[in-house]
NUTI-705790 format. One record per residue (C-alpha): x, y, z negated; residue in three letters; residue number from 1. Coordinates in nm, 3 decimals, m for minus. Last residue first. Example, Ala and Ser with C-alpha at 12.3 -4.5 7.8 and 13.67 -1.06 7.14 Angstrom:
2
u	v	w	rest	nr
1.367	m0.106	m0.714	SER	2
1.230	m0.450	m0.780	ALA	1
This chain:
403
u	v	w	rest	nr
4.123	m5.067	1.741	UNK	403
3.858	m5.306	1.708	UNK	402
3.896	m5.521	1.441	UNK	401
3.633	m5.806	1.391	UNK	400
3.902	m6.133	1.473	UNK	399
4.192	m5.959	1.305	UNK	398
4.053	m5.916	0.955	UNK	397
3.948	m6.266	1.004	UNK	396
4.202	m6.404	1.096	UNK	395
4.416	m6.236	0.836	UNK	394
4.129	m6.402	0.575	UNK	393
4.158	m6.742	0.697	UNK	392
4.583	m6.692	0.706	UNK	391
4.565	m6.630	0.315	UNK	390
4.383	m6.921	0.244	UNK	389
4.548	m7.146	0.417	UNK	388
4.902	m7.063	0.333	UNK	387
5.045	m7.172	0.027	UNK	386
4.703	m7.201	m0.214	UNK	385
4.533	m7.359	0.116	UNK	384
4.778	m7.612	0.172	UNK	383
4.810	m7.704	m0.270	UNK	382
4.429	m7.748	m0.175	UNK	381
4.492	m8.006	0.076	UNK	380
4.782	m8.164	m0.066	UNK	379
4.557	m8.267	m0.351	UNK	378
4.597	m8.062	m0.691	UNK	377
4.633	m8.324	m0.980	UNK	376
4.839	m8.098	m1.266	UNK	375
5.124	m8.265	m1.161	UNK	374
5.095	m8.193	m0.818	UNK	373
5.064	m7.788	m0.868	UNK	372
5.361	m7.839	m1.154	UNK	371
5.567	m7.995	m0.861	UNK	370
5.452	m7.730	m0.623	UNK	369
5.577	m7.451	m0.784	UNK	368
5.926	m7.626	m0.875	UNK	367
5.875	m7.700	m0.478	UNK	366
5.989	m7.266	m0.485	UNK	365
6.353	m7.324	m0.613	UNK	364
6.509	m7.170	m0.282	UNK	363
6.311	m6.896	m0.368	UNK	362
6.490	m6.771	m0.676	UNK	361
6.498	m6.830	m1.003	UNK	360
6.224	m7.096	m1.030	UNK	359
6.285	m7.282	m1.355	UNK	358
6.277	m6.991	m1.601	UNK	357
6.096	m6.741	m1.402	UNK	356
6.178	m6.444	m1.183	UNK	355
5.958	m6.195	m1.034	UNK	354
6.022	m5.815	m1.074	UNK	353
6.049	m5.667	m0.749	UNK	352
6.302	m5.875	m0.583	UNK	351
6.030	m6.154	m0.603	UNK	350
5.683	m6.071	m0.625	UNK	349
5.603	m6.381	m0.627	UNK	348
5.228	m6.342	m0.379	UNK	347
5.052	m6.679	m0.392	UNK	346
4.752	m6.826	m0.320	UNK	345
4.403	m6.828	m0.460	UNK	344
4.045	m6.782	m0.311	UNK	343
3.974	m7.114	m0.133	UNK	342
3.994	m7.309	m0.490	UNK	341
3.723	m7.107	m0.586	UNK	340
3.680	m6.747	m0.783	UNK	339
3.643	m6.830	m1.109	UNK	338
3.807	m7.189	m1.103	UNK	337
4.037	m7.109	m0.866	UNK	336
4.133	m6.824	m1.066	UNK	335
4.229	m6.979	m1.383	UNK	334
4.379	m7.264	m1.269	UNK	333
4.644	m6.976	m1.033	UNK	332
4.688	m6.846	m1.314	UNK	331
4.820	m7.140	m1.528	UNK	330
4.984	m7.244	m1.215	UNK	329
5.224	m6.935	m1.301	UNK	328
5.269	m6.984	m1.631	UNK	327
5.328	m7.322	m1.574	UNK	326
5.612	m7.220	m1.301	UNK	325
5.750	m7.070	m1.608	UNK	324
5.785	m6.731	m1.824	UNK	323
6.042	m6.668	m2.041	UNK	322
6.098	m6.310	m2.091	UNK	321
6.426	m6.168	m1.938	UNK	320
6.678	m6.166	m2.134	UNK	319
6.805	m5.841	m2.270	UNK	318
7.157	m5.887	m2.452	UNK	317
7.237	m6.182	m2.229	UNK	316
7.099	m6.011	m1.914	UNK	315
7.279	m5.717	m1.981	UNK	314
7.624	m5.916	m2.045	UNK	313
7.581	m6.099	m1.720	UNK	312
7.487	m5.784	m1.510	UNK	311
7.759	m5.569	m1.667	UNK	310
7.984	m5.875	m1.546	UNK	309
7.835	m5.839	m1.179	UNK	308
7.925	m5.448	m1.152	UNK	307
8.305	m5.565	m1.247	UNK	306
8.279	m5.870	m0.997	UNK	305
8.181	m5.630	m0.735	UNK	304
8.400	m5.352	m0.810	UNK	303
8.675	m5.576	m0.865	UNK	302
8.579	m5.721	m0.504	UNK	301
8.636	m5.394	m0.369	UNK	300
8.495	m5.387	0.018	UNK	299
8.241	m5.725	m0.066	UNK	298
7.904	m5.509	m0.078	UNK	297
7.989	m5.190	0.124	UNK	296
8.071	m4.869	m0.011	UNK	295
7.844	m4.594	m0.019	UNK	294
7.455	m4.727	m0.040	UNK	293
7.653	m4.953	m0.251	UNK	292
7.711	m4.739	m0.536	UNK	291
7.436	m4.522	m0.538	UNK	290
7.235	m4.828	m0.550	UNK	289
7.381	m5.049	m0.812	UNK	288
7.392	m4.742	m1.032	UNK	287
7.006	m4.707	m1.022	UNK	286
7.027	m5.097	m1.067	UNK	285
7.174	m5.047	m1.380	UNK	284
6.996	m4.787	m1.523	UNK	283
6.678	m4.984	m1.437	UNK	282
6.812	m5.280	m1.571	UNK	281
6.876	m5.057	m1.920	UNK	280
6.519	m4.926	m1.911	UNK	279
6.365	m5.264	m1.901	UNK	278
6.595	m5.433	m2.152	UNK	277
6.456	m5.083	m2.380	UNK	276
6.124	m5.223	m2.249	UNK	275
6.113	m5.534	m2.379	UNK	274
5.770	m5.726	m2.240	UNK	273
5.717	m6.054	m2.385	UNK	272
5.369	m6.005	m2.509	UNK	271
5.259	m5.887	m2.191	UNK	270
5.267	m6.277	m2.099	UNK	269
5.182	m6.334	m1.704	UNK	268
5.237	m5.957	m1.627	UNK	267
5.583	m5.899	m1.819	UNK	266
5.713	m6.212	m1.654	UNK	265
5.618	m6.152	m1.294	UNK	264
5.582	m6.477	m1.099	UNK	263
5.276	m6.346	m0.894	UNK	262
4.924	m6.496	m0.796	UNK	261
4.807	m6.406	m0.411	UNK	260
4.366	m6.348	m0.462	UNK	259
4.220	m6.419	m0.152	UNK	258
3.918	m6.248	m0.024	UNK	257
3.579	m6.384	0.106	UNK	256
3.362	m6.073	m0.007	UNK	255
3.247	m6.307	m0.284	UNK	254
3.581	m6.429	m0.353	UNK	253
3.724	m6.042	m0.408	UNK	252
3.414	m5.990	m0.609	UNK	251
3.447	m6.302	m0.853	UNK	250
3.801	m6.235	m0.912	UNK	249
3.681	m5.873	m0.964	UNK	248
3.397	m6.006	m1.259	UNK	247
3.710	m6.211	m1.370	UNK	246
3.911	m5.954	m1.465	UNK	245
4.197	m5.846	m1.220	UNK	244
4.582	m5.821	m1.401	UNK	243
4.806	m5.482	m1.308	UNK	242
4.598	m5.381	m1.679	UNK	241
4.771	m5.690	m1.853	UNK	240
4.561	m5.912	m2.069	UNK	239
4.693	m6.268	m1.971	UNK	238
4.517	m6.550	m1.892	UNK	237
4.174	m6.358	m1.893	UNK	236
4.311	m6.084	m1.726	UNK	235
4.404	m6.352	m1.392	UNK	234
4.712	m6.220	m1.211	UNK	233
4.817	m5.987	m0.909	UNK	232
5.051	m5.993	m0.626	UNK	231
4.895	m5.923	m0.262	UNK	230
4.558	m5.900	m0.398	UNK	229
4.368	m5.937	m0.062	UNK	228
4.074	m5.795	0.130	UNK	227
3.794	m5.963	0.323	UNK	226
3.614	m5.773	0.635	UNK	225
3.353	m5.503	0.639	UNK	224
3.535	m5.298	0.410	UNK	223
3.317	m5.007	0.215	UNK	222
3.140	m5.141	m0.076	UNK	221
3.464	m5.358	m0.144	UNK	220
3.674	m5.072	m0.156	UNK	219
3.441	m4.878	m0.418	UNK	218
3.432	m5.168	m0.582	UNK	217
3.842	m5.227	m0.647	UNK	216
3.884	m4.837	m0.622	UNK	215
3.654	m4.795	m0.967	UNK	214
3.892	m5.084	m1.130	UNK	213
4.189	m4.916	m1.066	UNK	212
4.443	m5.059	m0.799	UNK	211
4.759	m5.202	m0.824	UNK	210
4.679	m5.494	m0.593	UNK	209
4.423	m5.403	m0.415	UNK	208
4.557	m5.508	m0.057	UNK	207
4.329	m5.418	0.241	UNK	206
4.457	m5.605	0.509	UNK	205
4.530	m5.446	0.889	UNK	204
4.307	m5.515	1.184	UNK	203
4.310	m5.192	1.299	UNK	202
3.941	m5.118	1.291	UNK	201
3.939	m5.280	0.936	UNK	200
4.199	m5.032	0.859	UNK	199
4.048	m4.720	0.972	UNK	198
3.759	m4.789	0.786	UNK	197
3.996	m4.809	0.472	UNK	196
4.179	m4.534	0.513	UNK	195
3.886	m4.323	0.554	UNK	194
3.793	m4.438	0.233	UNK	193
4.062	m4.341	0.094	UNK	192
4.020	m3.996	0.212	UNK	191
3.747	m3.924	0.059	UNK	190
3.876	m4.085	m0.262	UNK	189
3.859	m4.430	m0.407	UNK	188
3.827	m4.432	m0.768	UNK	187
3.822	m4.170	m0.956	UNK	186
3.914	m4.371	m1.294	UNK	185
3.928	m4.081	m1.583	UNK	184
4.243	m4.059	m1.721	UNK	183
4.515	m4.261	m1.923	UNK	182
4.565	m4.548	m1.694	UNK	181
4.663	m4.885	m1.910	UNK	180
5.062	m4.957	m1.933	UNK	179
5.326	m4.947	m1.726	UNK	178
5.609	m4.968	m1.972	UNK	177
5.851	m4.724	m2.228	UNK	176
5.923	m4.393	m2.028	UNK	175
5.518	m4.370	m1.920	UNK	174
5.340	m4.511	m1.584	UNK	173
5.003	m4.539	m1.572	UNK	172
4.827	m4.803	m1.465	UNK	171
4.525	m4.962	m1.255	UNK	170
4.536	m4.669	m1.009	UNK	169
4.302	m4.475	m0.854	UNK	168
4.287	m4.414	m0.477	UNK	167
4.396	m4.260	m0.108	UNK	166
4.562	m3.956	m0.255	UNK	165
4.745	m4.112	m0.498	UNK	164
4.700	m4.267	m0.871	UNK	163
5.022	m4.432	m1.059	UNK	162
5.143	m4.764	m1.051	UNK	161
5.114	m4.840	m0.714	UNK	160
4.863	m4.741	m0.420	UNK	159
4.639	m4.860	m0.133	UNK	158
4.878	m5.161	m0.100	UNK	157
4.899	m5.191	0.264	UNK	156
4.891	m5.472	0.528	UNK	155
4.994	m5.580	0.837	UNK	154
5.243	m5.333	0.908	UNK	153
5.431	m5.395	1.268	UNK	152
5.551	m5.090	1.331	UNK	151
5.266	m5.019	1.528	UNK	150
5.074	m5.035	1.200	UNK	149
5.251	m4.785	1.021	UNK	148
5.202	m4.504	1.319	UNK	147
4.860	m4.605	1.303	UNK	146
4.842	m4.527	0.952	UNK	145
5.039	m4.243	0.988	UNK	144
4.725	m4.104	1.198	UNK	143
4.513	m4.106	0.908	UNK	142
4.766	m3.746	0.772	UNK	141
4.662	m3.714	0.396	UNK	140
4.992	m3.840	0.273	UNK	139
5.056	m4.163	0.442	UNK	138
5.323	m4.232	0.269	UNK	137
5.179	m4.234	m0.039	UNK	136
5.037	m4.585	0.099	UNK	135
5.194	m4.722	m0.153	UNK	134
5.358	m5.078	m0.103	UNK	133
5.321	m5.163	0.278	UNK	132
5.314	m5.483	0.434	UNK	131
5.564	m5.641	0.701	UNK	130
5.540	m6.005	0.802	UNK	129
5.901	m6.203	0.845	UNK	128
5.824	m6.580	1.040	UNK	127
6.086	m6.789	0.960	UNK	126
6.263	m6.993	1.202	UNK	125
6.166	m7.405	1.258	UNK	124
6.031	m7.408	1.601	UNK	123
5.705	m7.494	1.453	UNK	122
5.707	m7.269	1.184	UNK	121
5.774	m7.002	1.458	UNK	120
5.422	m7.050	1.615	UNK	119
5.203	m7.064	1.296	UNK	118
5.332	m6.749	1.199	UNK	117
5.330	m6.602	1.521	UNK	116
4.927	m6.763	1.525	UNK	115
4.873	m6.590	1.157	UNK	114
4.963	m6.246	1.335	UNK	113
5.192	m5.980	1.338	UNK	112
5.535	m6.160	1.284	UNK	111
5.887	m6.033	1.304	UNK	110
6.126	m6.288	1.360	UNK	109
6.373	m6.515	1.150	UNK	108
6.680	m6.710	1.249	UNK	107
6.817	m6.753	1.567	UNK	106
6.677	m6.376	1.638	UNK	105
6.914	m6.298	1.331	UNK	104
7.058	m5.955	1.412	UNK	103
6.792	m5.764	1.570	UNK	102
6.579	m5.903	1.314	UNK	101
6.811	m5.755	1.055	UNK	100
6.804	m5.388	1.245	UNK	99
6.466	m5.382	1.275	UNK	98
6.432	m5.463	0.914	UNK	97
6.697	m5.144	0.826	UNK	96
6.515	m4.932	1.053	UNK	95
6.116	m5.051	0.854	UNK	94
6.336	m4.933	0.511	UNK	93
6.457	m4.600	0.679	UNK	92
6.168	m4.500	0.785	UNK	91
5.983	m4.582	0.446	UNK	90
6.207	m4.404	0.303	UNK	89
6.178	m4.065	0.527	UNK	88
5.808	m4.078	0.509	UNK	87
5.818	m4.055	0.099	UNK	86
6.055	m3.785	0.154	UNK	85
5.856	m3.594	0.391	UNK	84
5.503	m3.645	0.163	UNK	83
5.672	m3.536	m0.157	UNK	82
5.808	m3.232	0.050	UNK	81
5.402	m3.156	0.167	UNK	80
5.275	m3.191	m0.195	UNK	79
5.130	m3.536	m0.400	UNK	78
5.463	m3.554	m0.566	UNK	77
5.650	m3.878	m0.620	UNK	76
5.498	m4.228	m0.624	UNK	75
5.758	m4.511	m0.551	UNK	74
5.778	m4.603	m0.173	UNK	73
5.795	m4.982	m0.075	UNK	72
5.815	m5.116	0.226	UNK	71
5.695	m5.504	0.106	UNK	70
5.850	m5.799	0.286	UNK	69
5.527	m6.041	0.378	UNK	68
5.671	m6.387	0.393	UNK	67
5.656	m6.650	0.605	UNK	66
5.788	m7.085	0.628	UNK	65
5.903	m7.104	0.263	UNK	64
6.064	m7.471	0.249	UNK	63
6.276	m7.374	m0.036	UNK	62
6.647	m7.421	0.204	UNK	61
6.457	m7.197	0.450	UNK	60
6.428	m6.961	0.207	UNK	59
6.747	m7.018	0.102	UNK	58
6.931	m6.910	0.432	UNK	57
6.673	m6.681	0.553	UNK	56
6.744	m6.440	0.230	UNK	55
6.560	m6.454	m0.133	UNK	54
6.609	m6.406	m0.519	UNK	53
6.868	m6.108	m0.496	UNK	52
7.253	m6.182	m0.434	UNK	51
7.405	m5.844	m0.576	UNK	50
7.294	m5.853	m0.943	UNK	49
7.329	m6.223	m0.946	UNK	48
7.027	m6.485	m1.030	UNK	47
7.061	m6.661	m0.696	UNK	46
7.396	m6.678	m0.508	UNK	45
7.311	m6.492	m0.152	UNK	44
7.342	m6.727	0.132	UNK	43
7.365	m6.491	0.455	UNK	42
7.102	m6.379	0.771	UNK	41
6.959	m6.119	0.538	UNK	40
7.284	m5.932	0.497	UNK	39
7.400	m5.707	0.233	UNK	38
7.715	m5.519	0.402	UNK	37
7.567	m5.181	0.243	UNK	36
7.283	m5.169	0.011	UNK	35
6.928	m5.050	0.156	UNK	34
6.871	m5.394	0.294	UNK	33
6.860	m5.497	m0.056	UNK	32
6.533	m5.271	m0.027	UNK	31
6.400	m5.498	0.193	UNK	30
6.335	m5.776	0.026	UNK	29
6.039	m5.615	m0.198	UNK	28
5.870	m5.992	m0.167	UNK	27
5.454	m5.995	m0.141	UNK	26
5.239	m6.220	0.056	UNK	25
5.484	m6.552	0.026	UNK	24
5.362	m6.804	0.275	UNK	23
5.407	m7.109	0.345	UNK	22
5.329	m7.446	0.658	UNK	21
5.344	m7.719	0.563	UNK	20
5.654	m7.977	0.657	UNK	19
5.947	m7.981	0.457	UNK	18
5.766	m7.816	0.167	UNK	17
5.596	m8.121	0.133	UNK	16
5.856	m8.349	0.128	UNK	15
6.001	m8.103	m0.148	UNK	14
5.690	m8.124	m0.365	UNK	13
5.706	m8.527	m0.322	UNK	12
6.074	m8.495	m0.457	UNK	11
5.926	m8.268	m0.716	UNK	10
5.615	m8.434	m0.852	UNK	9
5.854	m8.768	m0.855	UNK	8
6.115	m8.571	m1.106	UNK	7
5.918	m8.412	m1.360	UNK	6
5.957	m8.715	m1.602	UNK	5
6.353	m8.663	m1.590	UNK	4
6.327	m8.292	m1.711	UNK	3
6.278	m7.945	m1.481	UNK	2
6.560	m7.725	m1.491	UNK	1
């Protein structure tokens, strides 16, 4: 918890958050959906096994007006069952969201635009934006991109950790960590770049998060609007291949892109990175999952409590690394001052792999702000950095599509 002296930066960071208007580009939310009787519309503990870091209930209690939940698909086989199964999970992730806006309309909507979002901060609800993690999806059919976007997708992440049939990756997955890509960087591909076009037309954000550095110019030869980095972090703070160098920072600005830093341990200090504690919260949530996509959350509290206790002792043999909101606004200094202060917001990445020491959840997001005050960032720029930014560019990708 932050100390005594920290104190005035944070009751002014929670007036703050009481009023502007936020944004979150990248939570994977959604796949607690997956898990039976979790609800969206509920106070979930933070730092649990079976809460997750965000619902309505504490986001609204953090002052975070939007976020973009990420439908997420891991890489599997580039064939025509890889394809299928891919399509079938990303169903069944943009059902389960229907489903929870269908059940909270007091609470939370969908949002396609910057002006919804705008609009339900105003009547107090939060506004829920869809993007898409991997567009592996999409196969090599263009038409699921259309199919993507009139499910209310407003963005996808051209890949994730591994290469596709749209682009390169950044990484390469092995058993121990996602570390450096292995191959040759192809860059965008044929396709890919038909993906792209077809995005600008829509009106939907090119994120390059995850991507290679070949895809990163090859995409911004090609767009004729800005793109985003849903969830990345500065290389130069920390030298993590998921990270952009500051020749990209510089690129993304130029092309008038915002760059959305995340809370991810293992990506603000690579140092820290365990990845037998990896392997064994993997295990864990694998078993979380087959579990609950069964029985409902709450239907055997032993269960519960017994799957929560293997939590606890995991995370006290394994402990996450320590990273802080000054990690964090470390980044976020390092990019506005290679790329401008109107180039930088922020993407947490939470439910995927965000957490930090003093910000466990999103209820705990005017930590953020505190550090962002202390450090002498006017209200003005600590606007842009939560929302500002990131709405220009929507509104702009909007504005010069034509569908």
């Amino acid at each position: 918890m932050p100390d005594a002296t920290f104190t005035p930066w944070l009751e002014q960071a929670r007036a703050l958050h009481r009023d502007m208007l936020t944004v979150d580009t990248h939570c994977d939310t959604p796949l607690l959906l997956q898990l039976k009787g979790w609800d969206l519309g509920k106070h979930h503990p933070g730092r649990t096994l079976l809460g997750g870091d965000m619902d309505l209930v504490r986001m609204k209690e953090g002052g975070l007006s939007a976020a973009f939940f990420a439908v997420f698909t891991a890489q599997g086989p580039r064939t025509a069952g890889g394809y299928a199964n891919a399509r079938r999970q990303a169903d069944e992730l943009l059902d389960a969201l229907d489903t929870a806006f269908q059940k909270h309309p007091d609470l939370c909507e969908r949002a396609l635009s910057p002006e919804d979002a705008r609009r339900l901060h105003e009547r107090g609800k939060r506004a829920i934006f869809l993007g898409m993690e991997n567009g592996y999806p999409l196969g090599l059919d263009l038409s699921q991109l259309d199919i993507y976007y009139h499910r209310g997708i407003r963005y996808l992440t051209l890949c994730h950790a591994l290469d596709n049939d749209i682009c390169a990756a950044c990484t390469f997955l092995t058993d121990a960590a996602m570390t450096s890509r292995v191959s040759a960087d192809t860059g965008l591909t044929t396709f890919g770049a038909q993906v792209v076009k077809r995005m600008n037309e829509l009106g939907m954000m090119v994120d390059l998060s995850h991507t290679s550095a070949k895809t990163v110019e090859d995409v911004l030869r090609l767009t004729d609007v800005p793109v985003i980095a849903s969830h990345s972090g500065a290389r130069a703070m920390s030298d993590h291949p998921r990270n952009l160098t500051d020749d990209q920072l510089r690129a993304i600005a130029a092309s008038g892109g915002v760059v959305q830093a995340l809370f991810v341990p293992g990506f603000l200090n690579p140092d820290a990175y365990d990845p037998e504690g990896e392997q064994v919260a993997e295990t864990l949530s694998s078993k979380k999952k087959a579990h609950y996509s069964v029985h409902p959350i709450g239907s055997d509290p032993a269960v519960d409590a017994a799957f929560e206790a293997e939590y606890r002792d995991m995370m006290a043999k394994y402990p996450p690394p320590p990273a802080t909101v000054k990690d964090v606004v470390d980044h976020i200094d390092h990019i506005a001052k290679v790329a401008g202060i109107d180039h930088v917001g922020i993407g947490s990445d939470f439910d995927g792999g965000g957490w930090l020491a003093d910000c466990k959840d999103v209820s705990e997001i005017p930590n953020l702000t505190a550090e962002l005050l202390r450090r002498g960032y006017s209200e003005t720029d600590i606007r842009k950095i939560w929302s500002g930014n990131l709405l220009r560019v929507f509104d702009e990708v909007i504005a010069k599509a034509i569908h």
